[in-house]
C-alpha positions in Angstrom: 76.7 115.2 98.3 74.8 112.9 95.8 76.9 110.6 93.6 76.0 107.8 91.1 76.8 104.3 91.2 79.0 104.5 88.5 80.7 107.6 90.0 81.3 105.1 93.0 82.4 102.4 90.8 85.0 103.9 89.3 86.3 105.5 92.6 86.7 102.0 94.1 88.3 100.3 90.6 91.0 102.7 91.4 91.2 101.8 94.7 94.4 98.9 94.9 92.2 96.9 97.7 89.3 96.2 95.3 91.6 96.0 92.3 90.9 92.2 91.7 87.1 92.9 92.2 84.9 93.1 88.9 82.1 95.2 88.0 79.6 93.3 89.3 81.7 92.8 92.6 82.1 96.5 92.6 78.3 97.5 92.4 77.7 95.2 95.1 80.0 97.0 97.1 79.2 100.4 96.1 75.8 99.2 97.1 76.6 99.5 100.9 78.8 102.7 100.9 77.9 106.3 102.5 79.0 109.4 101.3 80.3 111.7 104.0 82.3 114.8 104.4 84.7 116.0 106.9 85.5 119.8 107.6 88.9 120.5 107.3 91.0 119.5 110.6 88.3 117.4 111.4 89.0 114.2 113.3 87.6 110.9 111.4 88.5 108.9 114.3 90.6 108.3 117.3 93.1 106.0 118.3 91.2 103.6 120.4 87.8 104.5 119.3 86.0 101.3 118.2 86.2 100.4 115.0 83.1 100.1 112.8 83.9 101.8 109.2 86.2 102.3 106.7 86.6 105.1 103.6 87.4 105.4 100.5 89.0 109.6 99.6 86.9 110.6 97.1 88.1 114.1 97.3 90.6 116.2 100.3 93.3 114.9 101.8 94.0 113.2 105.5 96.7 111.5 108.0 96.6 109.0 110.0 98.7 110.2 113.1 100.0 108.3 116.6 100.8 110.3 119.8 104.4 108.7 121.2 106.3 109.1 124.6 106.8 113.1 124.9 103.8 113.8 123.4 105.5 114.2 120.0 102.9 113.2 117.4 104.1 110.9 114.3 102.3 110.9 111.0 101.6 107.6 109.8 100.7 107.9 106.5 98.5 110.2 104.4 95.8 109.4 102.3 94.6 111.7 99.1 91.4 110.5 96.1 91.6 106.9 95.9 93.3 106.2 99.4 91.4 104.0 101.6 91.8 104.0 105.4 90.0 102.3 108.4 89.8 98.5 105.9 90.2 96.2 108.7 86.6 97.3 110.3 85.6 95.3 107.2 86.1 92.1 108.7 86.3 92.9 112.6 85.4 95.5 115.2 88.5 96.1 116.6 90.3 99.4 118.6 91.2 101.9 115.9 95.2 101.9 116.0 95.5 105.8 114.9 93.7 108.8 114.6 93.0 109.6 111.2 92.3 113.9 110.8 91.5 115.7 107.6 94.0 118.0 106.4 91.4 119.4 103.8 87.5 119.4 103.1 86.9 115.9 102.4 84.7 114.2 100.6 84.6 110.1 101.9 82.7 106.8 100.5 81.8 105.1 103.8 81.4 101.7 104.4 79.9 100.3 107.6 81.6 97.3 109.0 78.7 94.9 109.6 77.1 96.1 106.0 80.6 94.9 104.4 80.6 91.7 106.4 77.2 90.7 105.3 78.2 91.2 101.5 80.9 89.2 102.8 78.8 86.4 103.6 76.5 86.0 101.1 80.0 86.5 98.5 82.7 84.4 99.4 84.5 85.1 96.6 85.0 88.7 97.3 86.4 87.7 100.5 88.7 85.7 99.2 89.8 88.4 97.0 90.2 91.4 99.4 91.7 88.7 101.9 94.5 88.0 99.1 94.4 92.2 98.2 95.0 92.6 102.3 97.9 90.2 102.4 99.8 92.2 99.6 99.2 94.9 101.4 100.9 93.9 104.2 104.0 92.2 102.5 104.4 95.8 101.0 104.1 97.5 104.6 106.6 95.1 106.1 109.0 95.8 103.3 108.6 99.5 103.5 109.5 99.2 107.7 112.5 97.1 106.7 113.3 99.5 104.0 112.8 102.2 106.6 115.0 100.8 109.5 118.2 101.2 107.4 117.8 104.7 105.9 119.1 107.5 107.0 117.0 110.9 108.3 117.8 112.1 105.0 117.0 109.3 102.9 113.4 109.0 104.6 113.0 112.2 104.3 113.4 112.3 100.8 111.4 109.3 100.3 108.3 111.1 102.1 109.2 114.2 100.2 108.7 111.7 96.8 105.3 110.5 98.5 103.9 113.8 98.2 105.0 114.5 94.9 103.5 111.0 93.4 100.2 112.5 95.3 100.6 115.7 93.8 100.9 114.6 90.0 98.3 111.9 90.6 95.7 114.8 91.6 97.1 116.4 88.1 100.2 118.1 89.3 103.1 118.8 86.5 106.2 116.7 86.1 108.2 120.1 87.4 107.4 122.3 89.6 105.3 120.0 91.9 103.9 122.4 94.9 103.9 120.2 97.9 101.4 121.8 101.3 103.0 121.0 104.2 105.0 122.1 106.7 109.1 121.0 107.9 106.8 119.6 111.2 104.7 118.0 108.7 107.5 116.1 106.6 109.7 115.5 109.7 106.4 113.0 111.1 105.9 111.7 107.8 109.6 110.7 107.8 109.9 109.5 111.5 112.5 112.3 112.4 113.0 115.1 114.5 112.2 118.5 113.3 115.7 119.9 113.2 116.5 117.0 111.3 114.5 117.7 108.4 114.8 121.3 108.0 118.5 120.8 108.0 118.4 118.2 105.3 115.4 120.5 103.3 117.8 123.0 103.6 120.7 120.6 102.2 117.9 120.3 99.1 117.1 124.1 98.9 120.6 124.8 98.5 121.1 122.1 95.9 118.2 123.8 93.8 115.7 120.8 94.1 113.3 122.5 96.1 112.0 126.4 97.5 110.5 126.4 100.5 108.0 128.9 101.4 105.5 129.0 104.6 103.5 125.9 105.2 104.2 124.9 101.6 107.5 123.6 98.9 107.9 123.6 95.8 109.9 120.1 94.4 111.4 121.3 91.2 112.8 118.2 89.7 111.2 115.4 91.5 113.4 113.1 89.7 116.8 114.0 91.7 114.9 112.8 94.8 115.5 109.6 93.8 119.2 110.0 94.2 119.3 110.8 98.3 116.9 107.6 98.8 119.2 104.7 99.7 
């Protein structure tokens, strides 16, 4: 897969890690990025592999999972075009915390951990900008886990179900309508919840006309009255 350095760029403008960065930051760091791909159901990485790159989605989708007591597997996030995952190998070679699989062909901008840390080095001010990108980052993730630990099953349910449908319009999707690919297992890990949980609540939505579900897939009719069962 050949792509341009201005294809590159203006993946990683859009990326909200390398938002502060300017052009010239950005060629210097599209300057040591890979392009990969990843069959679909392919793992990226495993939790406690060593960790030595990060990517940036150019195309596909993937999740980032984590096996708990039980064996029951939780999805951490999910990452569609203009996701990154894997940043901290930027700055150290640490255990990966997650297994990251494709859920699609994927398409990925890699960038090797010691190549990043050299740029690094010889550009301080980029690291002072992704270090001030990273700590937003984490502000926003601790808010979201507060958020999280007072919501109902149903409420974080519907906030995952919302998720989706911002990464469905943002990879063109219509305002109604919005076809969602994934399964009640799926949405239930996405939502830190059982499976019975979920499909009774979905089923709470189905009958309420904001969604039809179908096998392995949704459809989210009005994604706007999602925002009334997240509280």
């Amino acid at each position: 897969m050949a792509t341009t350095s201005e294809e590159t760029i203006a993946l990683l403008h859009g990326v909200p890690l390398f938002g502060t960065l300017s052009d010239d930051d950005l060629l210097e760091v599209a300057a040591v990025t890979v392009p990969r791909h990843f069959d679909a159901g392919e793992v990226v990485f495993r939790e406690g592999d060593r960790s030595n790159t990060c990517y940036v989605v150019r195309s596909g989708r993937a999740r980032a999972v984590r096996e708990h007591s039980g064996r029951r597997t939780l999805t951490l996030a999910t990452f569609g075009p203009g996701d990154i995952f894997g940043e901290l190998a930027m700055f150290e070679d640490e255990s990966r915390s997650a297994t990251v699989e494709t859920l699609d062909d994927t398409d990925v901008c890699a960038i090797l951990g010691h190549d990043m840390r050299r740029l690094l080095r010889s550009h301080p001010d980029i690291a002072v900008k992704l270090l001030g990108a990273l700590g937003r980052r984490l502000r926003e993730t601790n808010e979201r886990l507060a958020r999280q630990s007072f919501q109902t099953v149903q409420s974080r349910v519907a906030a995952a179900l919302a998720e989706l449908v911002a990464a469905a319009s943002a990879d063109g999707a219509g305002e109604t309508d919005v076809l969602i690919t994934a399964t009640q297992t799926d949405l239930a890990q996405l939502a830190g919840s059982s499976r019975e949980s979920a499909s009774r609540f979905l089923a709470t939505l189905e009958r309420a006309g904001v969604i039809t579900q179908g096998r392995g897939k949704l459809t989210v009719h009005d994604p706007g009255r999602l925002e009334g069962y997240v509280y």
